[in-house]
N, C-alpha and C positions, 0 to 999 in steps of 0.2 A: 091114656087111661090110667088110673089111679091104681099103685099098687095093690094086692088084695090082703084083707084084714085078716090075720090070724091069731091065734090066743097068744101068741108067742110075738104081737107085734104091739111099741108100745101105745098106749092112747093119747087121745088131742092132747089131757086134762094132766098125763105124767113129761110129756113131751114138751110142754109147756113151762111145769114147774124146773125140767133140769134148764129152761132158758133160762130161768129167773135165777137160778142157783150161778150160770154162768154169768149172769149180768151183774152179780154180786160181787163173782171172782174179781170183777174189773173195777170194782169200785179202789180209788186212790188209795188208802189207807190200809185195804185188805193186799191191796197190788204191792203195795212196800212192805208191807208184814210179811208176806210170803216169798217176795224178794229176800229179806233179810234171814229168814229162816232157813231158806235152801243154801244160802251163802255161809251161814255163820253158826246154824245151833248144831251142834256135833259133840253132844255131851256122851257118857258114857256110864252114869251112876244120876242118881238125882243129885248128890252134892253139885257138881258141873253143872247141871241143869239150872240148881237156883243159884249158882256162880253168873253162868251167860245170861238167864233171864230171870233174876229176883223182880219177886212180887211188888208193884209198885216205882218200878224202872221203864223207861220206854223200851228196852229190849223186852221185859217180861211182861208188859202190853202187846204186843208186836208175838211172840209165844202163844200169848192167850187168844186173841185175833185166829192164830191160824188152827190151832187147838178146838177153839169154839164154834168158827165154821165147818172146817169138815167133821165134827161131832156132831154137828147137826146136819150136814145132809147126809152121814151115815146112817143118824136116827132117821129120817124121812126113808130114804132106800129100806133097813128095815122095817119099817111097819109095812114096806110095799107100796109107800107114795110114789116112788119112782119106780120106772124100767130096769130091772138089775142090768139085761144084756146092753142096753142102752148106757148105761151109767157105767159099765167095768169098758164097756168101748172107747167111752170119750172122757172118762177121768178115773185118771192112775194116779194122781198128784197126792191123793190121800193115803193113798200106800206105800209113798216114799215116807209122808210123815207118822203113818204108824212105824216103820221099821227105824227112824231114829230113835222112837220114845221106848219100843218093843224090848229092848233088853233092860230095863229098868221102871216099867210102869207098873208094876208089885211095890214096887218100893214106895212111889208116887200114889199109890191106892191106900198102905198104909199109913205115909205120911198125912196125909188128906183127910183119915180116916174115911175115905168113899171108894166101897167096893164098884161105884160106877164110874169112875175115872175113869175117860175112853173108852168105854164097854164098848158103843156104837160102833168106833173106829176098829176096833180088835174085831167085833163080830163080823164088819162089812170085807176086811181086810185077811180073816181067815176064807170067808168065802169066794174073794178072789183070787185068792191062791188056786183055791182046787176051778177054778172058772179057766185061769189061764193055763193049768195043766192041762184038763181035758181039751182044751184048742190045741194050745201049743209049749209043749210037753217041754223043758228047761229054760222059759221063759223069765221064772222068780228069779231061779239060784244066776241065770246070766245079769235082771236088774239089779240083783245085790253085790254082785260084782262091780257091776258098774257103780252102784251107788257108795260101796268100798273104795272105787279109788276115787272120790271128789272129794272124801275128807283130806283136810290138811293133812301133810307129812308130820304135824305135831299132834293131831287128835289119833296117828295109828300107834304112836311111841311110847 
């Protein structure tokens, strides 16, 4: 018997789209992007940032890649195309890459002059915060721990 539908349960039509979002993740190009990104971007100011991935480099292709996509299925999740419970269940991977950009995308909004730099990322990513607290209460400050010690011994110094 088929589970039963509740307002709180996601639809065919949002259950759907986070496949297609997942089927994207897998695409070759985005799969090395984001390979490379977990591995390597550990900037700490924007200078660093267009040091590891200057505009018009395949590392700062490879930046933009991962940047582009989860800014756009955070824009989709905000407007409510997707399941938020659905979405904070089965992908955290954008909130490890807000929290590299997080201490310097003011600076990256000025430079840009675009107060919407990341907005989508920032808005989806504050409200995971308070999603994982109300579940399970020291959850963040433990992945940024975790996510503190995979920088280099030279990106802490």
């Amino acid at each position: 018997m088929p589970a039963k539908l509740t307002e709180t349960t996601p639809t065919y039509e949002q259950a759907q789209l986070q496949l297609q979002l997942f089927e994207q993740r897998r695409e070759a190009r985005l799969r090395e992007a984001r390979d490379w990104f977990s591995k390597n971007y550990f900037a700490t100011n924007m200078q660093e940032s267009m040091q590891l991935a200057a505009p018009g480099t395949e590392n700062g292709a490879k930046v933009m890649m991962v940047f582009s996509y989860w800014e756009q299925a955070c824009a989709l999740l905000n407007y409510g195309l997707l399941h938020e419970d659905l979405f904070f269940e089965t992908t955290g991977e954008f909130f490890g890459v807000w929290e590299r950009v997080r201490p310097f995308v003011a600076e990256g909004r000025k430079m840009f002059t675009n107060p919407g730099f990341l907005a989508h990322m920032e808005k989806a990513a504050g409200r995971f915060e308070q999603w994982c607290e109300a579940r399970s209460p020291g959850q963040i400050a433990a992945m940024r721990k975790f996510m503190e010690q995979m920088k280099p011994k030279t990106a802490t110094a």
